[in-house]
N, CA, C and O of each residue as an XYZ file, in Angstrom:
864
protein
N      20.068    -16.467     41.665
C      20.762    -17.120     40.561
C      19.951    -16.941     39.286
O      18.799    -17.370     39.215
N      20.358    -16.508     38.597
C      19.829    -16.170     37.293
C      18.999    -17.288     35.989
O      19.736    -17.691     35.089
N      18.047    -17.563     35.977
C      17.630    -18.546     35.225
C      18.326    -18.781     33.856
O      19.053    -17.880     33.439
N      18.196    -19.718     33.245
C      18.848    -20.681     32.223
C      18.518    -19.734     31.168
O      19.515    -19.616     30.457
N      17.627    -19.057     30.780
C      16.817    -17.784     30.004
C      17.688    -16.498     29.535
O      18.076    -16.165     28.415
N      17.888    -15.756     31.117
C      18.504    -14.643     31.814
C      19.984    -14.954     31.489
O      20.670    -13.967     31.221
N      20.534    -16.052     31.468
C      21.532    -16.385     31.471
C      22.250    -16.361     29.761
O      23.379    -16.010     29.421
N      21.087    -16.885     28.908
C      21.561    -17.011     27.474
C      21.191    -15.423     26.782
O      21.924    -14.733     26.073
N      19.586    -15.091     27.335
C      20.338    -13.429     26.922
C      21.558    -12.498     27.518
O      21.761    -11.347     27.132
N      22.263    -13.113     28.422
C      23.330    -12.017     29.012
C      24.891    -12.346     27.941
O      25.727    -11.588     27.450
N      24.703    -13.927     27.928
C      25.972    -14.188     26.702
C      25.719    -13.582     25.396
O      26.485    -12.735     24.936
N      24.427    -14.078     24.637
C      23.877    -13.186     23.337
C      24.690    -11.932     23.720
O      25.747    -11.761     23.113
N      24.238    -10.834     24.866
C      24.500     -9.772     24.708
C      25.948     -9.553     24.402
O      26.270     -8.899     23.410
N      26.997    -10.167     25.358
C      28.085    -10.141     25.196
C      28.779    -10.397     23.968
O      29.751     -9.761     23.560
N      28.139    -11.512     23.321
C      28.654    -11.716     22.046
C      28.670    -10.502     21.212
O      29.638     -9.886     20.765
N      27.261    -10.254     21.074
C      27.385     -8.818     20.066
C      28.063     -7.558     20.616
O      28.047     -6.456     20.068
N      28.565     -7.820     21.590
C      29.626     -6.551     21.832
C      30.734     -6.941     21.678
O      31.513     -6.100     22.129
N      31.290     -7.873     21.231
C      32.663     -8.525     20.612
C      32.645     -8.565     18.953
O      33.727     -8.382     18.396
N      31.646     -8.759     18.261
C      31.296     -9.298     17.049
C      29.881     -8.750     16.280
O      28.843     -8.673     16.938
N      29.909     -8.395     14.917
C      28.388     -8.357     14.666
C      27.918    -10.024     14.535
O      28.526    -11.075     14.327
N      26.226     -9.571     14.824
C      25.289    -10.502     14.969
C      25.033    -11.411     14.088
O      24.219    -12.307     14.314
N      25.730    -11.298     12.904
C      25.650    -12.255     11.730
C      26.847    -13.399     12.199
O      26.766    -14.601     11.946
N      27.811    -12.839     12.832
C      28.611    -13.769     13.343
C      28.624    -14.112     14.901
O      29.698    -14.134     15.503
N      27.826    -14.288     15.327
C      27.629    -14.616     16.351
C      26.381    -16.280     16.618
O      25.171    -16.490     16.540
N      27.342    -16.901     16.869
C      26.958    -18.587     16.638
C      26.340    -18.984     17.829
O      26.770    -18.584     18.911
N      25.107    -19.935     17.715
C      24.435    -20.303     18.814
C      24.968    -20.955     20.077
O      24.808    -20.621     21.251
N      25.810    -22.224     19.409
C      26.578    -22.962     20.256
C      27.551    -22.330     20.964
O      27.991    -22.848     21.991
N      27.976    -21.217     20.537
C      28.761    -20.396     21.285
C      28.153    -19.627     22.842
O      28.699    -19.296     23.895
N      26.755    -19.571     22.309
C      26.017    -18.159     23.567
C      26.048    -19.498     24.295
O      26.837    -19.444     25.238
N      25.452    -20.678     24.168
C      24.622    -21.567     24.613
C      26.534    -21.906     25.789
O      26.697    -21.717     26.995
N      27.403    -22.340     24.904
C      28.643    -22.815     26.008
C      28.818    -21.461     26.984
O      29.180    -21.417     28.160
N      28.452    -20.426     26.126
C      28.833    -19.101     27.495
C      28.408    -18.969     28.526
O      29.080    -18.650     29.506
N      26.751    -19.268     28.525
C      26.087    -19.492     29.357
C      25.680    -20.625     30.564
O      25.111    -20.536     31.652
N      26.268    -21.713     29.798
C      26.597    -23.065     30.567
C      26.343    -23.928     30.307
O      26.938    -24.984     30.524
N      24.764    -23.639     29.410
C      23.860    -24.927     28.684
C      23.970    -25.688     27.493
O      24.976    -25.762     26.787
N      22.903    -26.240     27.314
C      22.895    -27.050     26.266
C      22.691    -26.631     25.459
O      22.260    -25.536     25.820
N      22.638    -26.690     23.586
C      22.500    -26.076     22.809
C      21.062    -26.605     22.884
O      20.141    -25.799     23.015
N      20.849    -27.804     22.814
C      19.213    -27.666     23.027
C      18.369    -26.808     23.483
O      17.412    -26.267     22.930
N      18.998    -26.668     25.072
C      18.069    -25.800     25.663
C      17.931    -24.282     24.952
O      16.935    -23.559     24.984
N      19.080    -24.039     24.373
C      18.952    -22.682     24.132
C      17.777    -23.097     22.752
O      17.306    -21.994     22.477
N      17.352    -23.768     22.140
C      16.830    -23.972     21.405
C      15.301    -23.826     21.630
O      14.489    -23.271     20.890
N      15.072    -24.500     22.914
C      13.882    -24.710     23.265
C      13.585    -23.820     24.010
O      12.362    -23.923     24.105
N      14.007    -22.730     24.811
C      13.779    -21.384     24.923
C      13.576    -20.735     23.648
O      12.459    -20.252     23.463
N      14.426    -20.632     22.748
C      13.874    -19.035     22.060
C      13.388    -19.581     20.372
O      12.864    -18.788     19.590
N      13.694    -21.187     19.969
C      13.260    -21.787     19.164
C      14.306    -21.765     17.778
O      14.503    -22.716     17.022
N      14.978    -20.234     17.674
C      15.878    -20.121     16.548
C      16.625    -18.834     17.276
O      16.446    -18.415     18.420
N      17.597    -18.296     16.161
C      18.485    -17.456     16.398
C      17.748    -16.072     16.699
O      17.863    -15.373     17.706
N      16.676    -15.778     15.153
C      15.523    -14.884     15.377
C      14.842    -14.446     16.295
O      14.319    -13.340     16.436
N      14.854    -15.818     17.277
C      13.856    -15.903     18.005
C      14.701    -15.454     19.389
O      14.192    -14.989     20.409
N      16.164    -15.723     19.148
C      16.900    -14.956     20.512
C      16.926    -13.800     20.522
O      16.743    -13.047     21.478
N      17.267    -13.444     18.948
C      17.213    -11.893     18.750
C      16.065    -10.854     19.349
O      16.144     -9.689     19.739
N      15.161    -11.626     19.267
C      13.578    -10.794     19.466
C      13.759    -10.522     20.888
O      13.883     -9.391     21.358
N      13.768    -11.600     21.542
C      13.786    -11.655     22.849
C      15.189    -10.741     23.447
O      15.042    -10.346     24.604
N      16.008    -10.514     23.033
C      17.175     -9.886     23.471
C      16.853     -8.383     23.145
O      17.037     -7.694     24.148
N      16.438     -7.671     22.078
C      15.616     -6.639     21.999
C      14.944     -6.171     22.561
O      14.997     -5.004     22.950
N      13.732     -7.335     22.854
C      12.439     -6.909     23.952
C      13.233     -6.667     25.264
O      12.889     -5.769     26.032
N      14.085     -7.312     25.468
C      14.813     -7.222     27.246
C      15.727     -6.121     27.304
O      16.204     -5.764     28.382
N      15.998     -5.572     26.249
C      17.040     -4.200     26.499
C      15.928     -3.071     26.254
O      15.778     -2.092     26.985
N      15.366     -3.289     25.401
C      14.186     -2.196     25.766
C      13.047     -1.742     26.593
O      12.492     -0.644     26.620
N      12.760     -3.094     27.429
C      11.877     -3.205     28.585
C      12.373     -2.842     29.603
O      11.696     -2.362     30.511
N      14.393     -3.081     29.707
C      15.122     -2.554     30.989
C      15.094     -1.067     30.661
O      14.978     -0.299     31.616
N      15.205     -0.446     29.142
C      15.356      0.922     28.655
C      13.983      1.316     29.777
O      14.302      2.040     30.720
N      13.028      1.029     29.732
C      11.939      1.461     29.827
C      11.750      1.663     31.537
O      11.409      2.741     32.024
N      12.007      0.552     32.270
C      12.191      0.392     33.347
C      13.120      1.430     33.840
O      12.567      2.430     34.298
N      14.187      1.414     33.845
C      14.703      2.855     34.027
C      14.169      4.139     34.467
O      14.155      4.873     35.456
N      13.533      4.036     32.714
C      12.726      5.424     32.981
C      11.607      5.500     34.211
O      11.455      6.542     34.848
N      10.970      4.500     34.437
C      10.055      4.457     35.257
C      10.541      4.554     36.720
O       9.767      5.104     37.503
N      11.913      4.018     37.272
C      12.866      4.474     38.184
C      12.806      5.723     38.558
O      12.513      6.358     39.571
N      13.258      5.976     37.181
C      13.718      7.847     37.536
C      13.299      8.894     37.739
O      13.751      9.936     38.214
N      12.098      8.475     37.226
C      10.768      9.074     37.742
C      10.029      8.773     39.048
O       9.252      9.418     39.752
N      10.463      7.783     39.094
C       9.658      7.508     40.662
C      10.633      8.145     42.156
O      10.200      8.416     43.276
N      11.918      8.225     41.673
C      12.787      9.336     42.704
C      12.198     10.419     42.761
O      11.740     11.073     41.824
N      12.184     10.757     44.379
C      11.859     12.267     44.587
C      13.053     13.174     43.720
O      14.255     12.971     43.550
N      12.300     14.067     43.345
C      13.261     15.160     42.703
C      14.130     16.031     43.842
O      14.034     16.018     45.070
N      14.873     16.668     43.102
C      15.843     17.656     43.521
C      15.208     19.094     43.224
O      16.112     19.925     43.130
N      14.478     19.413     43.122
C      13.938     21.086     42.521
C      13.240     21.564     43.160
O      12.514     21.085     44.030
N      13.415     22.989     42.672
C      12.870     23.671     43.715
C      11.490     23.829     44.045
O      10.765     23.084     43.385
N      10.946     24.510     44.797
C       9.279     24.188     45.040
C       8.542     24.872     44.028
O       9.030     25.481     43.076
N       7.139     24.709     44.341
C       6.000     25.421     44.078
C       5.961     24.528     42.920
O       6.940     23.826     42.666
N       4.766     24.498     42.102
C       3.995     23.531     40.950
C       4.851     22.720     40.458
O       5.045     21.676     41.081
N       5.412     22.906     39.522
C       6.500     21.966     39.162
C       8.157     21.926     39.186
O       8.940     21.647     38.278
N       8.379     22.275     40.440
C       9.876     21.482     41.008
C      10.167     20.524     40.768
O      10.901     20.290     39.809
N       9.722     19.668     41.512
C       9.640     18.514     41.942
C       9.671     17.605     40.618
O      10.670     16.988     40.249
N       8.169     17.612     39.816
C       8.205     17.298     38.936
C       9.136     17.307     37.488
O       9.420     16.341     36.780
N       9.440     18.499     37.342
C       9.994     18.892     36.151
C      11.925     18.066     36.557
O      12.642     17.703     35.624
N      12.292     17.969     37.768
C      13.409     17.021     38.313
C      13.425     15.685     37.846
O      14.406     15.167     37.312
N      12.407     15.163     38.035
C      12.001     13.618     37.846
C      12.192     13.493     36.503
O      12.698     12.407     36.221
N      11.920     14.385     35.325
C      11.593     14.341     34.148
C      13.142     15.014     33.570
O      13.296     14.995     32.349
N      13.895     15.405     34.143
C      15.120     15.878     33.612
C      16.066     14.428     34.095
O      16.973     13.890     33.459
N      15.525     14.064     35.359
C      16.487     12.181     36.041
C      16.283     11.298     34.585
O      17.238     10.724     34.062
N      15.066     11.273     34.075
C      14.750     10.499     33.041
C      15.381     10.137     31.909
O      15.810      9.095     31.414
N      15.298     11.748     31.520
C      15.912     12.417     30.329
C      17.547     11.608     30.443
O      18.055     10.830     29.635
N      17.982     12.014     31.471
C      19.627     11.673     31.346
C      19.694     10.214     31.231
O      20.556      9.610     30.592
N      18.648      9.641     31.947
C      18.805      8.221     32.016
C      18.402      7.647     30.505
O      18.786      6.536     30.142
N      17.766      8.325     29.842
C      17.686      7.974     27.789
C      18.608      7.886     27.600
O      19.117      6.806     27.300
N      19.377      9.204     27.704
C      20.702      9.706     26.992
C      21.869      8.572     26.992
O      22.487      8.083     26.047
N      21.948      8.330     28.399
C      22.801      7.234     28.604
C      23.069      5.947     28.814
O      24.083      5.305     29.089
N      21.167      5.537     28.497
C      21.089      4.337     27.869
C      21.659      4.192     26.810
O      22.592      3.391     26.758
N      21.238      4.973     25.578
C      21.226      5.361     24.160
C      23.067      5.157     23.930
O      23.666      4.469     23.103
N      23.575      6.018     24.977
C      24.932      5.980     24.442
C      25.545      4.770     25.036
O      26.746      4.648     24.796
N      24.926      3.739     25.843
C      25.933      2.719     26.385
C      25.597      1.425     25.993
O      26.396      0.492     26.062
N      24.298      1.308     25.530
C      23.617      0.362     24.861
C      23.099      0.399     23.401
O      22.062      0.984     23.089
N      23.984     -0.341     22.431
C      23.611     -0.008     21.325
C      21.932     -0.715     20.812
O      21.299      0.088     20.126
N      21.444     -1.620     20.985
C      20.031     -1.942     21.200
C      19.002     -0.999     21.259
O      18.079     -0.728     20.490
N      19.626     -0.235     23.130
C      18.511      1.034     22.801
C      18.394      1.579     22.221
O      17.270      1.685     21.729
N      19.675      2.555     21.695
C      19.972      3.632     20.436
C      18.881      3.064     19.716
O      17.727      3.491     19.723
N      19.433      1.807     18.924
C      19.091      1.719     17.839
C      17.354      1.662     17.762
O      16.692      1.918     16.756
N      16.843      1.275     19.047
C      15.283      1.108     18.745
C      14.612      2.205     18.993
O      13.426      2.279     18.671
N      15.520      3.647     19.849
C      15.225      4.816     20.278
C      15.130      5.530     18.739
O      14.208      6.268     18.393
N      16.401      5.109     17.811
C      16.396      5.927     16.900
C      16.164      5.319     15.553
O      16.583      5.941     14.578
N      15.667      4.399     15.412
C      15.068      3.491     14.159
C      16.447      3.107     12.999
O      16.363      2.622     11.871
N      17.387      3.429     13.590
C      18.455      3.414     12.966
C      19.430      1.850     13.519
O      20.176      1.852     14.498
N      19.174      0.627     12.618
C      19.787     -0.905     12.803
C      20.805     -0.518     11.589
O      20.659     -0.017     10.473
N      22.214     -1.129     12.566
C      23.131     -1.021     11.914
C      23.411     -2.709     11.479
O      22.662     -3.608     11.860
N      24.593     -2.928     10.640
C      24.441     -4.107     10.105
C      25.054     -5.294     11.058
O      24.941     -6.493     10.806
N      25.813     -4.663     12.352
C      26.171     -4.708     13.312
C      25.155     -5.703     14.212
O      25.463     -6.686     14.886
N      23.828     -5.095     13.981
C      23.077     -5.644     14.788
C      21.842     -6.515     14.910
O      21.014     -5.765     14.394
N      21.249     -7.488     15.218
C      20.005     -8.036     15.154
C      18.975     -7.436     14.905
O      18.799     -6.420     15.578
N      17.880     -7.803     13.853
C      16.447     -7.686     14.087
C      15.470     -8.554     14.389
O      15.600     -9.686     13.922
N      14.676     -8.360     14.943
C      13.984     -9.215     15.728
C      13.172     -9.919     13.880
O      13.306     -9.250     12.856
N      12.453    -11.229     13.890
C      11.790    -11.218     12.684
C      10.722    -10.477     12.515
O      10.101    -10.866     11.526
N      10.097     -9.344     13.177
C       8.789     -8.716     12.908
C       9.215     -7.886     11.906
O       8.556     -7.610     10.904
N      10.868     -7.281     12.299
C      10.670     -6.409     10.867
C      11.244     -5.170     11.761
O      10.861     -4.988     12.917
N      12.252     -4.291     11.074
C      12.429     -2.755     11.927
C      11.094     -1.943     11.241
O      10.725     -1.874     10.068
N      10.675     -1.505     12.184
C       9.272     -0.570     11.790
C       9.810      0.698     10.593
O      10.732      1.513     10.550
N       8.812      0.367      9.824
C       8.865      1.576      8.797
C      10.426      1.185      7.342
O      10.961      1.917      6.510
N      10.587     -0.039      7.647
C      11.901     -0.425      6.983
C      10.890     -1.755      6.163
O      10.024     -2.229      6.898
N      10.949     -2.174      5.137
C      10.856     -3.101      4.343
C      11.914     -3.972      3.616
O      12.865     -3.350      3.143
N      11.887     -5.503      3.433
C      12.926     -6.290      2.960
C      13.763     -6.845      3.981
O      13.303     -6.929      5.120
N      14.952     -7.246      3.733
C      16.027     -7.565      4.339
C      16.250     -7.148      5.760
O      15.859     -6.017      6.046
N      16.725     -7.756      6.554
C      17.227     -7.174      7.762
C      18.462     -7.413      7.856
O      19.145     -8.261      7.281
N      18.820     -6.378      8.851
C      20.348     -6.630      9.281
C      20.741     -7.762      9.950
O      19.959     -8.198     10.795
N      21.776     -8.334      9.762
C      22.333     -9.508     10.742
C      21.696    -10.610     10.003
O      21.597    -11.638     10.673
N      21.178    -10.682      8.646
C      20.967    -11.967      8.200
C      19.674    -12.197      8.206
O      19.556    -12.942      7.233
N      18.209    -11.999      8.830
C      17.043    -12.545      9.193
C      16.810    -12.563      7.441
O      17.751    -12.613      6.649
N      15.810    -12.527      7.168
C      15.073    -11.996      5.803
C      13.483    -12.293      6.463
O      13.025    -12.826      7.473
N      12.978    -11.629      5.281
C      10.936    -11.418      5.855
C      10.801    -12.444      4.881
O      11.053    -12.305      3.684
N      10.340    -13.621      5.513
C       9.706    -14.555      4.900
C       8.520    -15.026      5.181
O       8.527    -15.535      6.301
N       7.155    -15.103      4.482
C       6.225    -15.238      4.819
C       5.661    -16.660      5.788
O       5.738    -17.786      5.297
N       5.275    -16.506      6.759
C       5.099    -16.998      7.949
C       6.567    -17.408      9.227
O       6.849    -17.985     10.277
N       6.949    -16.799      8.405
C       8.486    -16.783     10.022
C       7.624    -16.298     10.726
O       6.703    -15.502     10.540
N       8.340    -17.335     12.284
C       7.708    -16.717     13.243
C       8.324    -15.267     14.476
O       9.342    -15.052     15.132
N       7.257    -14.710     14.285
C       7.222    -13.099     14.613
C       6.535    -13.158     15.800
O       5.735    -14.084     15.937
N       6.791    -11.756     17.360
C       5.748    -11.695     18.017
C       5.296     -9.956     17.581
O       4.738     -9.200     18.377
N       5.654     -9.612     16.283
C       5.407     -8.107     15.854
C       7.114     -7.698     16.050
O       7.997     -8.249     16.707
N       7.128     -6.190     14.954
C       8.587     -5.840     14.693
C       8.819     -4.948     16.300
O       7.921     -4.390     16.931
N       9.811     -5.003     16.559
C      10.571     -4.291     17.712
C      10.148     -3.011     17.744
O       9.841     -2.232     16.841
N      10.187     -2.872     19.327
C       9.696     -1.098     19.308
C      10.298     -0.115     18.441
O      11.477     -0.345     18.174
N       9.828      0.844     17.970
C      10.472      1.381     17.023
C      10.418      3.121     17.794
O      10.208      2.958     18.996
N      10.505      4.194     17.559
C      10.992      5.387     18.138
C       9.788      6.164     18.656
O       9.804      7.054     19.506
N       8.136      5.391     17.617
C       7.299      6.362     18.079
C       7.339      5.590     19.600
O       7.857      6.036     20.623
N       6.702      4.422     19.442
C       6.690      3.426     20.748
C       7.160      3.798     21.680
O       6.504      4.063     22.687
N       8.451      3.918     21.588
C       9.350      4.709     23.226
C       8.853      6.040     23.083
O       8.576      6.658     24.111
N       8.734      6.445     22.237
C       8.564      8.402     22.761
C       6.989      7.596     23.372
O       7.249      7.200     24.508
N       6.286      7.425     23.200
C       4.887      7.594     23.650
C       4.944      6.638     25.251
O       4.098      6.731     26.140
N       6.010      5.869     25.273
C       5.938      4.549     26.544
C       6.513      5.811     27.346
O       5.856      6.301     28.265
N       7.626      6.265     27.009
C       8.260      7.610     28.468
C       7.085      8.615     28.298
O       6.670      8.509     29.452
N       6.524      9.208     27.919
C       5.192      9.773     27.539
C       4.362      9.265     29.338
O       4.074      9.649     30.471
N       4.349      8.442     28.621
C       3.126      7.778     29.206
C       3.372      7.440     30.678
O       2.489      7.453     31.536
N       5.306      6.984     30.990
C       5.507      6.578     31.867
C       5.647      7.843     32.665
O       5.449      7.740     33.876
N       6.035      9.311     32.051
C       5.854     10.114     33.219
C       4.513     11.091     33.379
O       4.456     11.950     34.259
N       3.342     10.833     32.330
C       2.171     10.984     33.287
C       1.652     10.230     34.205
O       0.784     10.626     34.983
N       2.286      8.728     34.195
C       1.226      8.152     35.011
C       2.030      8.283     36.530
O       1.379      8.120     37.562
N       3.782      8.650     36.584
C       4.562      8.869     37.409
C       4.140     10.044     38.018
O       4.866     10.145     39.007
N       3.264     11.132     37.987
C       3.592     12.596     37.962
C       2.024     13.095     38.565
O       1.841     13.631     39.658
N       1.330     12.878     37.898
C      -0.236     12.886     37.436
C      -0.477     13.309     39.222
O      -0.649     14.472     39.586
N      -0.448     12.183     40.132
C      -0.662     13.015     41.599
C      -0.024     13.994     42.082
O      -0.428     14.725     42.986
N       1.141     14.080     41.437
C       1.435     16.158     42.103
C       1.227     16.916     40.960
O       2.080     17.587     40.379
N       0.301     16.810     40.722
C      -0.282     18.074     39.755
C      -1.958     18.052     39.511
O      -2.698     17.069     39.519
N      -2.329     19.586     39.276
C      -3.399     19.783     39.784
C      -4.517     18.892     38.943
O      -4.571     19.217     37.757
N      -5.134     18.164     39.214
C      -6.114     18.280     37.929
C      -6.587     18.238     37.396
O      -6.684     17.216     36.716
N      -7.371     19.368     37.189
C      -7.771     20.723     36.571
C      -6.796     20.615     35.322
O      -7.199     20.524     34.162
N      -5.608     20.635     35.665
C      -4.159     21.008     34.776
C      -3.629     20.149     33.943
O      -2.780     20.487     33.118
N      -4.125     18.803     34.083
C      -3.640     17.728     33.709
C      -3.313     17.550     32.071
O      -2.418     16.949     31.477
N      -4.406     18.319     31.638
C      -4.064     18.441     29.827
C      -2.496     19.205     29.684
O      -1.748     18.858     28.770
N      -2.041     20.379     30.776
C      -0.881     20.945     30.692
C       0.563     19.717     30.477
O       1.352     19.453     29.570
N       0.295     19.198     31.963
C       0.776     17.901     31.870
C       1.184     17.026     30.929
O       2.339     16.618     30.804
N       0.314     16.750     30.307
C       0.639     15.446     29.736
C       0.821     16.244     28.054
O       0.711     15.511     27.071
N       1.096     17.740     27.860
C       1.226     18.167     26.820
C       3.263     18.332     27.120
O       4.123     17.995     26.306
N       3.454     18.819     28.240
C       4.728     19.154     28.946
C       5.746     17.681     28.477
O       6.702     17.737     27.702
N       5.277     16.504     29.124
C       5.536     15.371     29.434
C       5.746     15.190     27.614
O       6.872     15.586     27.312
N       5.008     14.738     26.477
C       5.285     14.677     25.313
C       5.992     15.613     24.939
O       7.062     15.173     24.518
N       5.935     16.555     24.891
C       7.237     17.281     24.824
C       8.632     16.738     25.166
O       9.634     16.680     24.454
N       8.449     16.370     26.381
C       9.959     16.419     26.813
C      10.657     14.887     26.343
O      11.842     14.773     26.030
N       9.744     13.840     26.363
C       9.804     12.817     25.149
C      10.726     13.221     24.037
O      11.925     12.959     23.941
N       9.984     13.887     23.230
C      10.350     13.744     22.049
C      11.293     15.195     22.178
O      11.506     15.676     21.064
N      11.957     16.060     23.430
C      13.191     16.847     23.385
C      14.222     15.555     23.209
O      15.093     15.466     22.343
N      13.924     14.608     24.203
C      14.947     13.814     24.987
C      15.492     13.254     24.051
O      16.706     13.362     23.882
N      14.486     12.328     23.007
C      14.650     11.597     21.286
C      15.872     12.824     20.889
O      17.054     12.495     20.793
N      15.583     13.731     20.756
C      15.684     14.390     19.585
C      17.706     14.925     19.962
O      18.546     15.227     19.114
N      17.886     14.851     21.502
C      18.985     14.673     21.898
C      20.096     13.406     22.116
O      21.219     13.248     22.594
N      18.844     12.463     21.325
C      19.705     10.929     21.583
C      20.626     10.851     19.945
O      21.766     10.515     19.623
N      19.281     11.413     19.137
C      19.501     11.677     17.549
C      20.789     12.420     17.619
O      21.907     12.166     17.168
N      20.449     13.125     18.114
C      21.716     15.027     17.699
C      22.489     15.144     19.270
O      22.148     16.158     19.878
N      23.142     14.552     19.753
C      23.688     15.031     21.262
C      24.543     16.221     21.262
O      25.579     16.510     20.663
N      23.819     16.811     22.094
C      24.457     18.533     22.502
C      24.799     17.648     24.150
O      24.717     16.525     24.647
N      25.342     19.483     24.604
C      25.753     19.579     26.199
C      24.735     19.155     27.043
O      23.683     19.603     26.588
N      24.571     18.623     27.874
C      23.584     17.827     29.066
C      23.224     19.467     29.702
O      22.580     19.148     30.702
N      23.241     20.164     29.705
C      23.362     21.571     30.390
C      21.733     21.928     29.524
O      20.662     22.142     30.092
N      21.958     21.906     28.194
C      21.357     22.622     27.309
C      19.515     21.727     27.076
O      18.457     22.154     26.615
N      19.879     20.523     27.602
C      18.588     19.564     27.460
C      17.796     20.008     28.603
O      16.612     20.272     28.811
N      18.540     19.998     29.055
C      18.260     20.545     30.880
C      17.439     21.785     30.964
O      16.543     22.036     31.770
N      17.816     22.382     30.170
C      17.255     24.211     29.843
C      16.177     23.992     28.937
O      15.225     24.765     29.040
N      16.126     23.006     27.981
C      14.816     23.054     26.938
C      13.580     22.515     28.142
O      12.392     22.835     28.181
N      14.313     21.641     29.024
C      13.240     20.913     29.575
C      12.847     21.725     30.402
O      11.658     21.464     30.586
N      13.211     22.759     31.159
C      12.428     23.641     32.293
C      11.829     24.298     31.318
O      10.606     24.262     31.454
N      12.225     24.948     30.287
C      11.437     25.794     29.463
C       9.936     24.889     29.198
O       8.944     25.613     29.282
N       9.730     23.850     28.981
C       8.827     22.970     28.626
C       7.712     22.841     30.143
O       6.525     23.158     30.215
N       8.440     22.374     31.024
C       7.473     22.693     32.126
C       7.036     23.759     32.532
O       5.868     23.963     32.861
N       8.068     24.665     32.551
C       7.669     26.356     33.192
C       6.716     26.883     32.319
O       6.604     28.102     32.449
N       5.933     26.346     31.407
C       5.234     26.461     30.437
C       4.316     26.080     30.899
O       3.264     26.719     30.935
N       4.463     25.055     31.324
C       3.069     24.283     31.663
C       2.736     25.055     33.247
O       1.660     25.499     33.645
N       3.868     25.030     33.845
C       3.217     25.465     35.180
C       2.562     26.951     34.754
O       1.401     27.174     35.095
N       3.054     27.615     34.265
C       2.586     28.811     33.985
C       1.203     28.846     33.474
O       0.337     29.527     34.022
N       1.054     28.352     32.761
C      -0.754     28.063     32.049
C      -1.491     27.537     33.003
O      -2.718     27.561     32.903
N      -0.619     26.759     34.504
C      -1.480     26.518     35.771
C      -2.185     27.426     36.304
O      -2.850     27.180     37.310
């Protein structure tokens, strides 16, 4: 059964897929969910403060994912990086279609907040002033820092498929690795930005490993 928490970010979410976030009223998530408006109060403290938290939880599941999809044995074929370079194409798709089914991720994948949507109060990284959905930067609102912003995820899937990968590969090789792996990061970004054919990501990304295995 889903805690009282779990429960008010799943209405939040719903709301903003009916409505932008400027119109989306507390007492409303709080009856969706079952509770009290208090409680929703005393969980996240303000609206800001749901926002943040509803951010952090679509991007931590973004993230989780990836770490999933990587942890499946691959489908590819043998020798150095089969196996691997599979796991890292499972990933890839699993961005893509975060990105396109969750507007949250998009938006923190691609630094691009529409007016549509919440910002947490830290601030969209690299953006100054106003935020979307109403917040404003006022000195001492409370913040736990601005929402991941695009380098953050390229470097967290980065990171999540060397540390996924790192034992089937040699290494000796490991600088190949984790040069392959940023790469395919910031292919994957760069297909969430610009979406082509799933065929064609697929092809940059063996090119990216077969690279690396090759310098093995």
């Amino acid at each position: 059964m889903p805690t009282a928490r779990e429960s008010l970010l799943d209405a939040a979410y719903a709301a903003l897929a009916a409505r932008p976030w400027a119109g989306v009223r507390m007492v409303d998530v709080a009856a969706e969910a079952g509770v009290s408006r208090q409680t929703l109060y005393n969980e996240f403290g303000s609206k800001e403060g749901l926002a943040r938290a509803l951010v952090r939880r679509e991007t931590e599941g973004y993230i989780a994912g990836v770490a999933r999809a990587l942890a499946e044995p691959g489908a590819g074929p043998g020798g150095a990086g089969g196996d691997v370079e599979a796991r890292v194409v499972a990933a890839a798709a699993w961005t893509v279609r975060a990105a396109r089914t969750n507007p949250l991720v998009r938006a923190a994948l691609t630094g691009c907040w529409s007016e549509r949507l919440p910002a947490p109060a830290g601030g969209i990284p690299g953006r100054r002033g106003p935020y979307p959905g109403g917040a404003s930067n006022q000195p001492g609102a409370r913040a736990d820092g601005p929402p991941p912003g695009p380098t953050d995820l390229v470097s967290r899937f980065s990171d999540c498929a060397m540390a996924a990968l790192e034992a089937d590969w040699p290494k000796e090789n490991l600088p190949e690795l984790g040069t392959a792996c940023a790469t395919a990061a910031r292919l994957t970004l760069s297909y969430v930005v610009a979406p082509a054919e799933p065929e064609d990501l697929t092809r940059q990304l063996h090119r990216a490993f077969a690279h690396a295995v090759h310098r093995t």
